[in-house]
C-alpha positions as CSV (number, residue, x, y, z in Angstrom):
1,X,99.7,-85.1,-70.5
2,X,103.3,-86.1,-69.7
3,X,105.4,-83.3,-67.5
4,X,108.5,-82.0,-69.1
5,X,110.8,-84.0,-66.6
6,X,109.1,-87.3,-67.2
7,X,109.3,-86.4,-71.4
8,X,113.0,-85.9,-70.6
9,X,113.7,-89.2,-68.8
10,X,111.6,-91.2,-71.2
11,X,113.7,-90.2,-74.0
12,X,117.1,-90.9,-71.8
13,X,115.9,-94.5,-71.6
14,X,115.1,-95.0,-75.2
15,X,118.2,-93.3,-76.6
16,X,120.6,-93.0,-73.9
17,X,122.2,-90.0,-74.7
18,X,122.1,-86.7,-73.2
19,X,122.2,-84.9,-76.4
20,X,119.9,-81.5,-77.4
21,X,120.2,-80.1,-81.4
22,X,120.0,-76.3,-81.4
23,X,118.0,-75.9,-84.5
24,X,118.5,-72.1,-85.3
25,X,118.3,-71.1,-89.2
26,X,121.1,-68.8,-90.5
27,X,119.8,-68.3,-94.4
28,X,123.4,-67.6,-95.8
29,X,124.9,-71.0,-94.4
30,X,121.7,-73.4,-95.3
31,X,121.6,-75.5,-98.3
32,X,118.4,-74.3,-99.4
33,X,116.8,-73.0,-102.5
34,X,116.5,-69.7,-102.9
35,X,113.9,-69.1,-105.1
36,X,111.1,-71.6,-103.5
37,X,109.2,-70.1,-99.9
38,X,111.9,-69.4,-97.5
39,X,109.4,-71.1,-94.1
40,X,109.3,-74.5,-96.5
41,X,112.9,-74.5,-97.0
42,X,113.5,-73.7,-93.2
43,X,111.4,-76.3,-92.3
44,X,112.5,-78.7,-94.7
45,X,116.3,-78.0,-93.7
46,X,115.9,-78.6,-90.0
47,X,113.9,-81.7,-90.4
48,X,115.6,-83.7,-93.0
49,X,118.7,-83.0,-90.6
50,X,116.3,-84.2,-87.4
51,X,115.7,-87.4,-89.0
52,X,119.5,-88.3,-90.0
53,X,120.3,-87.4,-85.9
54,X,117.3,-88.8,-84.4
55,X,118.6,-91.9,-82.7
56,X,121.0,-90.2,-80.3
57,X,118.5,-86.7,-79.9
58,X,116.9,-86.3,-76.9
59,X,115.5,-83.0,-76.8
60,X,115.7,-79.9,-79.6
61,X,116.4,-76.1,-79.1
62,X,115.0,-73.6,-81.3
63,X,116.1,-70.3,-80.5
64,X,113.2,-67.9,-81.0
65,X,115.9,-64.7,-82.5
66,X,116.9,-66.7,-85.2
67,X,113.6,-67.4,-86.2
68,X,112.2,-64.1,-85.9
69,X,114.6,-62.4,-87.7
70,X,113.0,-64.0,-90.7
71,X,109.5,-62.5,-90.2
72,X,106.2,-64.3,-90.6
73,X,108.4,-67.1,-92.7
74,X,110.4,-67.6,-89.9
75,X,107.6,-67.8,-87.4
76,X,105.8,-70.2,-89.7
77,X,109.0,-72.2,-89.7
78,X,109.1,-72.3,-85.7
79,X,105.5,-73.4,-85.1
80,X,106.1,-76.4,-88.1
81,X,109.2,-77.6,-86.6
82,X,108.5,-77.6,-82.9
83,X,105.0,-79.6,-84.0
84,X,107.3,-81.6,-85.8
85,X,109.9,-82.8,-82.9
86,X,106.6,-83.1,-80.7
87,X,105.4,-85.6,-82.5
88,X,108.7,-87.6,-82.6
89,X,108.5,-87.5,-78.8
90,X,111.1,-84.8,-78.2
91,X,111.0,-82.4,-75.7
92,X,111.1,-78.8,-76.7
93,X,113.1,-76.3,-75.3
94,X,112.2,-72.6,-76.8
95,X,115.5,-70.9,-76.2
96,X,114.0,-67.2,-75.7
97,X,116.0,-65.9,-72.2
98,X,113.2,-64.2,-71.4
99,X,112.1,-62.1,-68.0
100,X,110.0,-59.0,-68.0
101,X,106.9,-57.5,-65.4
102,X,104.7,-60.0,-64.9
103,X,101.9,-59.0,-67.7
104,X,105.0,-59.1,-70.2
105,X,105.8,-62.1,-69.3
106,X,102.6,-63.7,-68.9
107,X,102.5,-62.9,-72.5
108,X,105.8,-63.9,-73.4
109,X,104.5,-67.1,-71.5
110,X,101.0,-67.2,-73.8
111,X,103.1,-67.6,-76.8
112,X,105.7,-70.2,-76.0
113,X,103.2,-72.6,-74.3
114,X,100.2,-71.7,-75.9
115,X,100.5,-70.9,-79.3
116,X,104.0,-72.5,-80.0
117,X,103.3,-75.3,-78.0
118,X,106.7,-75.6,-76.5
119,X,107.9,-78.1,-73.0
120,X,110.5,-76.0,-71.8
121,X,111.8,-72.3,-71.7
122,X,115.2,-70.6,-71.1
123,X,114.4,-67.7,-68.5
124,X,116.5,-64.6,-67.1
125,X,116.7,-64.1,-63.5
126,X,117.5,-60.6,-63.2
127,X,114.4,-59.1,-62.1
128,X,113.3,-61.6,-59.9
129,X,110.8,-63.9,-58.8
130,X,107.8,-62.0,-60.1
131,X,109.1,-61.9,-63.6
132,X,109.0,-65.6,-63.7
133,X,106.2,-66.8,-61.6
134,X,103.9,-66.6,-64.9
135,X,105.9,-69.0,-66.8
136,X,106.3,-71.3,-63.5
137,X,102.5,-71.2,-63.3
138,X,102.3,-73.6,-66.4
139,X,103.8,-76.3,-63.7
140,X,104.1,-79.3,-66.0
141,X,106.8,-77.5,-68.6
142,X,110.5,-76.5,-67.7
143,X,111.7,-73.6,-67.0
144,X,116.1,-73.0,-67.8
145,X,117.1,-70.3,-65.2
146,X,120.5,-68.7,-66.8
147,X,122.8,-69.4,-64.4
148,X,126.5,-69.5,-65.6
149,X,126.3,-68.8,-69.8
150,X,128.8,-70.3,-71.9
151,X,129.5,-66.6,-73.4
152,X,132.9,-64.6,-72.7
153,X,130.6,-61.7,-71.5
154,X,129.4,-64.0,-68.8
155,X,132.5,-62.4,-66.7
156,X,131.4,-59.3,-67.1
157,X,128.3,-59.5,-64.6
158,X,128.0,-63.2,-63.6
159,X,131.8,-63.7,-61.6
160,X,130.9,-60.4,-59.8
161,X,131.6,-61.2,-56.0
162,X,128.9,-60.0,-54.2
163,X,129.0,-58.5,-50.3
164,X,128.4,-61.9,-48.7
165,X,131.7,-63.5,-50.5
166,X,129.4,-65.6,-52.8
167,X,129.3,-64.9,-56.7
168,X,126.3,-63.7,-58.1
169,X,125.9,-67.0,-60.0
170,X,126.2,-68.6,-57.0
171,X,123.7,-66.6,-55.4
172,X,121.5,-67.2,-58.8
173,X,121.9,-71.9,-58.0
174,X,121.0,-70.4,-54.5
175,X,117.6,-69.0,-55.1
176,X,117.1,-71.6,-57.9
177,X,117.2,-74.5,-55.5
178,X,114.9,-72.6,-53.5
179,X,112.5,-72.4,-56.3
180,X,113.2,-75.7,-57.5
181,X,111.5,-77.0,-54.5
182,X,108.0,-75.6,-55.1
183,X,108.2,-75.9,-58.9
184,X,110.2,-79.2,-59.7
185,X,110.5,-78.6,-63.6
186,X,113.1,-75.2,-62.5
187,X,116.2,-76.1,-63.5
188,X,120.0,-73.8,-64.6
189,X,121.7,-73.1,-67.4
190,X,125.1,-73.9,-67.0
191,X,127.4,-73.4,-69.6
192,X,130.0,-76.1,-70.5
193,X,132.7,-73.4,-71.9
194,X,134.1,-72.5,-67.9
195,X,136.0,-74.4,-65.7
196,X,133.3,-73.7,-62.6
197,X,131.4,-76.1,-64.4
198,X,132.0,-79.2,-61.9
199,X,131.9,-76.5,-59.0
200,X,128.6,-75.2,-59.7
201,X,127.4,-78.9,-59.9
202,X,128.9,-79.5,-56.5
203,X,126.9,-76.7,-55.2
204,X,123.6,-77.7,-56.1
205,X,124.2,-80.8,-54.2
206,X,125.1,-79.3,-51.4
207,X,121.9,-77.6,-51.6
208,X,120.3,-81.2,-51.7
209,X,118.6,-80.4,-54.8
210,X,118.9,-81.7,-58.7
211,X,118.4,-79.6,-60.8
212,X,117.5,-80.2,-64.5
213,X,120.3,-78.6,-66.4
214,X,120.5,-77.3,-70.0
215,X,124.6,-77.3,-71.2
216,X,125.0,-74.9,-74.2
217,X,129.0,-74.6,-75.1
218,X,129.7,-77.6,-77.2
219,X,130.7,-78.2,-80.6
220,X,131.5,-74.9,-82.0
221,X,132.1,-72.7,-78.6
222,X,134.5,-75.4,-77.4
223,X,133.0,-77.7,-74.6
224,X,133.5,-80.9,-74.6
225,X,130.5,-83.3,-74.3
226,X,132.5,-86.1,-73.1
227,X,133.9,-83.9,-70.6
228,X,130.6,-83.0,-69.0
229,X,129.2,-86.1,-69.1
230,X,132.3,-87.5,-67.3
231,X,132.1,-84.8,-64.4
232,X,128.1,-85.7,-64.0
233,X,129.1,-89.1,-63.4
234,X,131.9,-89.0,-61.0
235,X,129.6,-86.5,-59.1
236,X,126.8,-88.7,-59.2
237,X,124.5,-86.3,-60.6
238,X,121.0,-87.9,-62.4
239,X,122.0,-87.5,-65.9
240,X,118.6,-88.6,-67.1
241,X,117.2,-84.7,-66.8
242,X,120.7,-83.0,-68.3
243,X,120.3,-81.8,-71.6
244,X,124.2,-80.9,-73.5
245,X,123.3,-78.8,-76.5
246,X,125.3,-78.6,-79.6
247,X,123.8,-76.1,-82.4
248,X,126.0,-74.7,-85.6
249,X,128.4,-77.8,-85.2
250,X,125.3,-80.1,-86.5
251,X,123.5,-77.4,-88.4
252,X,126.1,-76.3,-90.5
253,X,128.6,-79.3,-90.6
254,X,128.4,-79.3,-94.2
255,X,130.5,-76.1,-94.6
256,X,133.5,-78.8,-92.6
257,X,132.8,-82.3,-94.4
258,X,132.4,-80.8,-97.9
259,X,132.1,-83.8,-99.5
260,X,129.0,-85.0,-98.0
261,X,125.4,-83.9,-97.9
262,X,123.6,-81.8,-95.1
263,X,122.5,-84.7,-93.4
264,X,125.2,-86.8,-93.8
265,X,127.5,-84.1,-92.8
266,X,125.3,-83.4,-89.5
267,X,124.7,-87.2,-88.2
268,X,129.2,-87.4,-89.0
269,X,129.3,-83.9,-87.1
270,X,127.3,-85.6,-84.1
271,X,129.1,-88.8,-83.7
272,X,132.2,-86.6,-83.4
273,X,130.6,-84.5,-80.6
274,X,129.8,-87.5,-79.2
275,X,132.9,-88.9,-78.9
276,X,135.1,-85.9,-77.5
């Protein structure tokens, strides 16, 4: 089986764009029908819009919540869709932020890789190493260590100058690198919404480490893709295992270009992202 880094950089070369669809379902902004089974219509939603996109996506995001909210429809939905983009060659991110004791998380770990069948996972830090060593132990997925989140409540914990004069989230790229080195699929969330963006960069070079990065913040929240992808190259970062995510902006682009339909509203909505 391929290794999450090498799915990433296979779909860089064939598409050459850096771009991950959030695909999270919010029932009262889909165009779906109301009266036929809601996991068909979620499914059908999300992959109608996949196909429109599909020649500049390079790796999806479903976000677990959203799904779940919706039950055992929603949880049908998931499983379909994530088959689904696996068998158009995308990498799959399951956007969970998980961390727990290490049965919970072995669990947590059972159901992303195992049952879902997902390539990647978004991971909290904050109880350590022995909170995540279960999902690291499936050594050929990835593994999205939040880092810096695009959030405004990322101030809140993650600026918090620590006793040494380093900021927790720099303490966080630290201990990533660190881990990074054993398990090479360990890469950061970064988010492209704060202005430490190119600084947090800069420090994992200095820690002579590349990380693969997932870039949330685009589109709706405000980053600009062309703006992160500009500061990767003047850095001379390896773009080919970046992933900058844009979610409601594609999604729900219809509710802006009213006059076209979902997927023509979505593949408009991403050549605009694209291009700012």
């Amino acid at each position: 089986m391929k290794g999450f880094l090498e799915k990433l950089r296979e779909e860089w070369v064939k598409k050459g764009s850096l771009f991950c669809f959030g695909m999270d379902p919010v029932v009262e902004r889909m165009k779906i029908n109301p009266s036929s089974e809601l996991s068909e219509e979620i499914y059908r939603y999300f992959s109608r819009i996949l196909h429109a996109i599909l020649e500049k996506v390079s790796a999806v995001k479903p976000n677990a919540g959203f799904y779940l909210q919706y039950g055992q429809a929603g949880l049908s939905a998931l499983l379909r869709l994530v088959r689904f983009s696996r068998s158009l060659g995308l990498p799959v991110i399951i956007d969970g932020k998980i961390g727990d004791i290490g049965n919970t998380s072995k669990a947590y770990a059972r159901f992303v890789f195992d049952l879902l069948e997902g390539d990647g996972i978004t991971l909290n830090p904050y109880m350590g190493y022995d909170a995540l060593a279960p999902f690291f132990s499936y050594g050929d997925k990835g593994f999205y260590i939040l880092t810096l989140t695009s959030n405004e409540g990322a101030r809140d914990f993650q600026y918090r100058a620590l006793s040494t004069g380093m900021t927790l989230y720099d303490c966080v790229i630290q201990e990533i690198c660190a881990w990074n080195r054993v398990h090479p699929s360990v890469g950061a969330v970064i988010g492209a919404t704060h202005r430490e963006f190119r600084e947090c960069i800069e420090k994992i070079k200095a820690e002579r480490c590349t990380l693969p990065l997932l870039v949330p913040g685009v589109g709706a929240q405000g980053g600009s893709y062309r703006q992160i992808e500009r500061e990767l190259e003047d850095i001379g970062y390896d773009r080919e295992i970046v992933r900058i995510n844009a979610s409601s902006s594609i999604s729900y682009a219809h509710e802006i270009y009213t006059g076209l339909s979902v997927e023509e509203a979505s593949f408009r909505a991403m050549e605009d992202l694209l291009e700012t």
